[in-house]
C-alpha positions in Angstrom: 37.8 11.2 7.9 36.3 8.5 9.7 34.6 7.5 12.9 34.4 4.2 13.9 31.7 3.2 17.5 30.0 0.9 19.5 27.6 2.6 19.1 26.1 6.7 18.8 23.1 8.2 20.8 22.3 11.7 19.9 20.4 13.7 22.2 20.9 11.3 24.6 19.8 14.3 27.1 19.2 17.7 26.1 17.6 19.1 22.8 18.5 20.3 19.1 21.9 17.8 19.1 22.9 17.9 15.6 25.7 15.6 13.5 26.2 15.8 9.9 28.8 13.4 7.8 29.4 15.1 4.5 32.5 15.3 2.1 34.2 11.3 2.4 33.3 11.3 6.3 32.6 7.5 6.6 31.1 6.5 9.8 30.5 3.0 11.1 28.8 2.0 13.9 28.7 -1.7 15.6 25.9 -1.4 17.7 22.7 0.8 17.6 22.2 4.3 16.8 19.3 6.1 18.6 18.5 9.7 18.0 16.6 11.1 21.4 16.5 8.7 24.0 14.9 11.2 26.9 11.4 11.9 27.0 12.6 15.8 27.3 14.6 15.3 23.9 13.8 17.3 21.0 14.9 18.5 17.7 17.8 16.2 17.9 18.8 15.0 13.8 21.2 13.1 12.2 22.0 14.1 8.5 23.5 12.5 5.7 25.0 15.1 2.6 26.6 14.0 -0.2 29.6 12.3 0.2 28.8 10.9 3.4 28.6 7.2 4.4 26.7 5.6 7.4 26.8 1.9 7.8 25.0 0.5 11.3 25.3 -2.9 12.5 22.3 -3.1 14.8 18.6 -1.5 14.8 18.7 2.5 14.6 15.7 4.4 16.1 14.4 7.6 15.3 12.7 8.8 18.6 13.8 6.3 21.1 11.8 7.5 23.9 8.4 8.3 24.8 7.7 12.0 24.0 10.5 12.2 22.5 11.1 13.9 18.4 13.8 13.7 16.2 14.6 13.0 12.4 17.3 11.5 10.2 17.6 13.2 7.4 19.3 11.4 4.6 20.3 14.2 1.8 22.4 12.6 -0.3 25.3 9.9 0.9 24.8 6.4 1.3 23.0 4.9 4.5 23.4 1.1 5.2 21.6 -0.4 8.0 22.0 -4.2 8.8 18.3 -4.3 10.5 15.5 -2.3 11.5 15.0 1.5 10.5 12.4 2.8 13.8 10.9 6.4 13.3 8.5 6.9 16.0 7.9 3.7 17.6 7.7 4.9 21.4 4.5 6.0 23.1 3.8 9.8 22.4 7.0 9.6 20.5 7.7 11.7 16.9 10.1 10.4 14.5 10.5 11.6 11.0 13.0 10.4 8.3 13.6 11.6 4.7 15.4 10.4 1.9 16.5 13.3 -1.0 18.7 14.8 -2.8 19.9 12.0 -4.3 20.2 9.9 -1.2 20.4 6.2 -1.0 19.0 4.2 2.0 19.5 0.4 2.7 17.7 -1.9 4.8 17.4 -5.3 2.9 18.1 -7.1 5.7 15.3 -5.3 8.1 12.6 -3.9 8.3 11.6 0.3 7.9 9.1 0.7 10.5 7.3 4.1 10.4 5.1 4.7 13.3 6.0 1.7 15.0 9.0 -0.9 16.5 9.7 -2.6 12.9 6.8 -5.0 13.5 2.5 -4.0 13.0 1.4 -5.4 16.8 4.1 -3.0 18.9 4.8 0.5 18.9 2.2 3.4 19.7 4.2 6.4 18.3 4.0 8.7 14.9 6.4 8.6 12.6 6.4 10.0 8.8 8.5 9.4 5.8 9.6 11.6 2.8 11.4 9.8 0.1 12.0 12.7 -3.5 14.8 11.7 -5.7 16.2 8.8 -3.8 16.5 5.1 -3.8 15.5 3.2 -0.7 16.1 -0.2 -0.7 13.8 -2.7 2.2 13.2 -5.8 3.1 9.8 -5.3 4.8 7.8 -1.6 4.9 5.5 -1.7 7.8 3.4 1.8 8.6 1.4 1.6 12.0 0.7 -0.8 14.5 -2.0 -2.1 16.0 -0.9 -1.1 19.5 -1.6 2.8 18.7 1.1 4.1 16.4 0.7 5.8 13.2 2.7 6.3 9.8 3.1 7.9 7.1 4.6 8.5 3.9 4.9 10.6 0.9 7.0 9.1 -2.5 7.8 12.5 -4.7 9.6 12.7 -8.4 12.5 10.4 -9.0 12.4 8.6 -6.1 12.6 4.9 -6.3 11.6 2.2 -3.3 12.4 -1.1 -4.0 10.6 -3.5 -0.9 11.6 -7.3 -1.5 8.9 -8.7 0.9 5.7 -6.9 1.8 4.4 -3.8 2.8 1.5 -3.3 5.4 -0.3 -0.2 6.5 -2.6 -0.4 10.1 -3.5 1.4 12.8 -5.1 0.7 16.3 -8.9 1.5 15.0 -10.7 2.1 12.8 -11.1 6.1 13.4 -7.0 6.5 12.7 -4.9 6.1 9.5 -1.9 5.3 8.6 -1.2 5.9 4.8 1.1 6.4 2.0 1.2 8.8 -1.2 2.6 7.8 -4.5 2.9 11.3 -5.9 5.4 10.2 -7.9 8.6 8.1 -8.7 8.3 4.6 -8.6 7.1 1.8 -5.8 8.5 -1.9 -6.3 6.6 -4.3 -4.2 7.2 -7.5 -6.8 7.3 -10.4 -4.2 5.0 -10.1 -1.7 1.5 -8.2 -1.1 0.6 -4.8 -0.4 -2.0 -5.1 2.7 -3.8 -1.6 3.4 -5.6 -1.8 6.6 -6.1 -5.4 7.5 -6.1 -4.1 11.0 -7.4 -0.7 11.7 -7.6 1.9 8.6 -5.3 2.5 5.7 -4.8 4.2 2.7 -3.0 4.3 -0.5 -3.3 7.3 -2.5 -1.9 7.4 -5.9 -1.9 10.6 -7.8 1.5 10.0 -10.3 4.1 8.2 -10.8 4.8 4.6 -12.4 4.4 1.6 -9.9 4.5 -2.6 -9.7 3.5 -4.6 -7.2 2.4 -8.4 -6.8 -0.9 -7.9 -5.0 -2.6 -5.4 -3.4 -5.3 -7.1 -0.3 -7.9 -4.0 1.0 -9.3 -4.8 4.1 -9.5 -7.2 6.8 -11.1 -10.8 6.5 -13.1 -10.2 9.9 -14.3 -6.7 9.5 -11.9 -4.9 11.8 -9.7 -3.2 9.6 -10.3 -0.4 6.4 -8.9 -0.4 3.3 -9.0 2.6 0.5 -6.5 2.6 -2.1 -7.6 5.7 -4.2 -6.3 6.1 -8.0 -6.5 9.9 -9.7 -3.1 10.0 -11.5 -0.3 7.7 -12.5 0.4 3.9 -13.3 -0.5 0.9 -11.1 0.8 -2.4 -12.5 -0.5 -5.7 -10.5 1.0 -8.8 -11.2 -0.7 -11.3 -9.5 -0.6 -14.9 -9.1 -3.3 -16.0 -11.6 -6.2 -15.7 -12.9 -8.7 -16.6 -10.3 -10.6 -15.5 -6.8 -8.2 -13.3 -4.6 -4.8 -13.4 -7.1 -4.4 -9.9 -7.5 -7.0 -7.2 -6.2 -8.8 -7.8 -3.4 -11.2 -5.2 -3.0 -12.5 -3.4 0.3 -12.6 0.3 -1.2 -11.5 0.9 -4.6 -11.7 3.4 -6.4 -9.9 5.3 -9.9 -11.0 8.5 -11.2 -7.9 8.7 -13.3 -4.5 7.4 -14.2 -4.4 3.7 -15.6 -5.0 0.5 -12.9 -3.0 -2.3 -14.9 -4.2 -6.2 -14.2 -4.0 -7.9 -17.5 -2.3 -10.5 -15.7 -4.2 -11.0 -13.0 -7.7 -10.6 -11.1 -9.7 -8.0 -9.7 -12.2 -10.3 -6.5 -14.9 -8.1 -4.7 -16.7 -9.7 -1.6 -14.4 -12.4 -0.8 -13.9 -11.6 2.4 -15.2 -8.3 3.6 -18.8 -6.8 3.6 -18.0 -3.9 2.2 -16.2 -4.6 -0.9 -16.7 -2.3 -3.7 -14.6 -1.1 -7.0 -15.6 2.0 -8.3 -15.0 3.9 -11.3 -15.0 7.5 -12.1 -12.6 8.2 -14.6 -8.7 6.6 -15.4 -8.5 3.2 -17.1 -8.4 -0.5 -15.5 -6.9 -2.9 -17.5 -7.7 -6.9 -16.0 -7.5 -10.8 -17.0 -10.4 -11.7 -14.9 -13.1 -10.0 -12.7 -14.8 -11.9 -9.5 -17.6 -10.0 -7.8 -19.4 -11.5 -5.3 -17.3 -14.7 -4.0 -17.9 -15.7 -0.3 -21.4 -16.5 1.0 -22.3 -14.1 3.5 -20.4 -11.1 1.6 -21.6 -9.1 -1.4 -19.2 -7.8 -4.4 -19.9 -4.5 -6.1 -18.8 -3.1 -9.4 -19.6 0.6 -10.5 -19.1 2.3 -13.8 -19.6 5.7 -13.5 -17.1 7.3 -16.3 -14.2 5.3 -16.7 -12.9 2.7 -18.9 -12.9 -1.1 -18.0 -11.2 -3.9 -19.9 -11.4 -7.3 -19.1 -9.9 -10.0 -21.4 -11.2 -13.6 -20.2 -14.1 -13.6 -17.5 -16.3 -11.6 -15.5 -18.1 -13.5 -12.9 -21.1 -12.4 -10.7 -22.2 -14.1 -7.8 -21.7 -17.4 -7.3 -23.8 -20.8 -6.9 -25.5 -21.5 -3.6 -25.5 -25.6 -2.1 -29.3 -24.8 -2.1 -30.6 -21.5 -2.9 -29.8 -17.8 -4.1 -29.4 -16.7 -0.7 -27.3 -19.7 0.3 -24.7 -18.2 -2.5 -22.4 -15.0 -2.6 -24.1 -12.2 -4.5 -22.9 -9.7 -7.0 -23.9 -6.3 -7.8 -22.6 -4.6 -11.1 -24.4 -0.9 -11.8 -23.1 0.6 -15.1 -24.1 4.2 -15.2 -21.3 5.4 -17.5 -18.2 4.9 -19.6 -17.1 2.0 -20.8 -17.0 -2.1 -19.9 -15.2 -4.1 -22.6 -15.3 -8.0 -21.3 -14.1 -9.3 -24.7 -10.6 -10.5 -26.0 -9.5 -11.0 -30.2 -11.0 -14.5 -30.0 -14.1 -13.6 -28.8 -14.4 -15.9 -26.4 -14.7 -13.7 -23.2 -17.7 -14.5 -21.0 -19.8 -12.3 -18.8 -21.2 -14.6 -16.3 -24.5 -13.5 -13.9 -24.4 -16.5 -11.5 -26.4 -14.8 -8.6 -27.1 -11.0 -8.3 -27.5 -8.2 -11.1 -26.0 -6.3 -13.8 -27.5 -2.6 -14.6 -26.8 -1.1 -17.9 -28.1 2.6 -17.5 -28.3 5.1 -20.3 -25.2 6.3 -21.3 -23.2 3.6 -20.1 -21.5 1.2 -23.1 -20.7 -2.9 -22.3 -19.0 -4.5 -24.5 -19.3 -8.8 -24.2 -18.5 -11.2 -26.3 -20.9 -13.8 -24.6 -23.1 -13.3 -21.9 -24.5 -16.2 -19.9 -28.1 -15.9 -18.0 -28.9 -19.1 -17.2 -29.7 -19.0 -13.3 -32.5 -17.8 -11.8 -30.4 -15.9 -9.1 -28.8 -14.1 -12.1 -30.3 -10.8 -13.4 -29.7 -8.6 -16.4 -31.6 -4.9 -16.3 -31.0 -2.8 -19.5 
């Protein structure tokens, strides 16, 4: 069967409004498709099961109200969307969507916006995502907006999102997060960057799974916004763009205590542009083609080793050279208290370079260089 509209509102007025399209139902819809449009409106869903197809032609929003809750629940069947997925974008609004059971969403010509109107600078609801052996397909992810709204979302087993632009996570301050949790599956962000909190606070917590992505930026370049991405489980692959300052890691708060960060073809920078830019290790492995930390005057860099195991193929750089002095320069700070630093490659030409700040080699920690360069007076080595 099929259903052809201008559009669809459910729970236009009134609460727990359900529709499901299962079994060859095909429905199309011109125009927009809001679930809840009255602040009184609650419970209202729209659900996708297998065999069902859903193809809208305009924006479709998830909580199109203020106050208002409602959820599209995508268990198995095909979704198409022809722009911008909104869960939760109205004030005091709650919008949830979840993709499972085999389920396939698509929005490559949109935007998913999760706690927010599609964009990061409007929107002041909550809105959460669950996406466990599916495929979602994006043009832009965006979680949170700096007007008040919030978002979330959890990646489970089998489930693979596939973003061909960027994703960004914000919030309004920085005493509210917006996040997402790579439990497992798989998260393809090959194009553009991941930016976790360059407005407000975000987080990325990965405990499984295998992922890629071009860049991942932490932080905010004028101190107003948090980033954590945390690492316990899984597989990280960064691409990057090179080599050099800010190509592929941009620290604010990192930190791996297990699984395996992968940056062999790319850069790890610390204190480029935030004051609090640290990378810590606790455990896991981190795999990188170059290491900046401490890069921008005014900002310090830090790099701890407390247990985990470090590999870095061509250069690790700390500090940099002032116009005039040590203090006119950015400073790094590398404390080794445990496991393992390699900065070394089969040639034997990888340099550890102390430009301006200090390396600590504590007992029980191991570095591994195959040259290590001490020539400025800002630079200091404590074994």
């Amino acid at each position: 069967s099929q259903l052809n509209a201008g559009f669809l509102s459910i729970g236009e007025s009134g609460s727990s409004n359900h529709v499901y399209i299962s079994n060859g139902g095909i429905v199309r819809i011109a125009g927009i498709l809001t679930l809840s449009s009255d602040p009184a409106s609650q419970g209202n869903t729209i659900t996708l099961l297998p065999g069902g197809t859903l193809t809208v032609s305009s924006n479709a929003y998830v909580a199109n109200s203020s106050g208002a809750q409602a959820s599209f629940q995508i268990s198995g069947g095909v979704t198409v969307l022809s722009s911008n997925l909104v869960v939760g974008g109205f004030l005091n609004s709650t919008g949830i969507v979840s993709v499972t059971a085999g389920g396939l969403l698509v929005v490559t010509n949109g935007a998913i916006g999760i706690g927010n109107d599609g964009t990061t600078t409007n929107g002041s609801g909550t809105g959460s995502g669950t996406f466990s052996n599916a495929t979602v397909a994006a043009a832009t992810l965006n979680l949170g907006s700096t007007a008040g709204g919030l978002g979330s979302l959890t990646v489970q087993s089998n489930a693979t999102i596939t973003i061909s632009s960027n994703l960004t996570l914000v919030s309004s301050s920085l005493s509210a997060t917006s996040s997402v949790t790579l439990n497992g599956g798989s998260l393809i962000v090959s194009n553009g960057p991941i930016q976790v909190g360059p407005a407000g606070s975000g987080q990325l917590i990965i405990t499984g799974g295998s992922h890629i992505i071009r860049q991942l930026w932490l932080g905010s370049s004028n101190n107003l916004g948090s980033g954590f991405c945390h690492i316990t489980g899984g597989t990280l692959k960064i691409l990057g763009n090179g080599f050099g300052p800010g190509q592929g890691l941009i620290c604010n708060w990192q930190e791996v205590d297990g699984g395996d960060l992968d940056g062999s073809g790319t850069s790890f920078t610390c204190g480029e542009y935030s004051t609090t830019a640290g990378y810590t290790m606790n455990g896991g492995m981190s795999s990188w083609g170059a290491g900046w930390v401490g890069v921008t005057h005014g900002f310090t860099g830090y790099y701890t080793n407390n247990g985990g195991l470090m590999f870095i193929s061509t250069s690790l750089t700390v500090g940099t050279n002032g116009p005039a002095d040590c203090a006119s320069g950015a400073v790094g700070e590398v404390v080794l208290n445990g496991g393992y630093t390699y900065v070394t490659n089969a040639a034997h030409t990888a340099v550890l370079d102390v430009l301006n700040g200090t390396v600590v080699l504590n007992a029980g920690a191991t570095l591994v260089v195959d040259n290590l360069i001490i020539t400025n007076a800002c630079g200091h080595f404590i074994n």
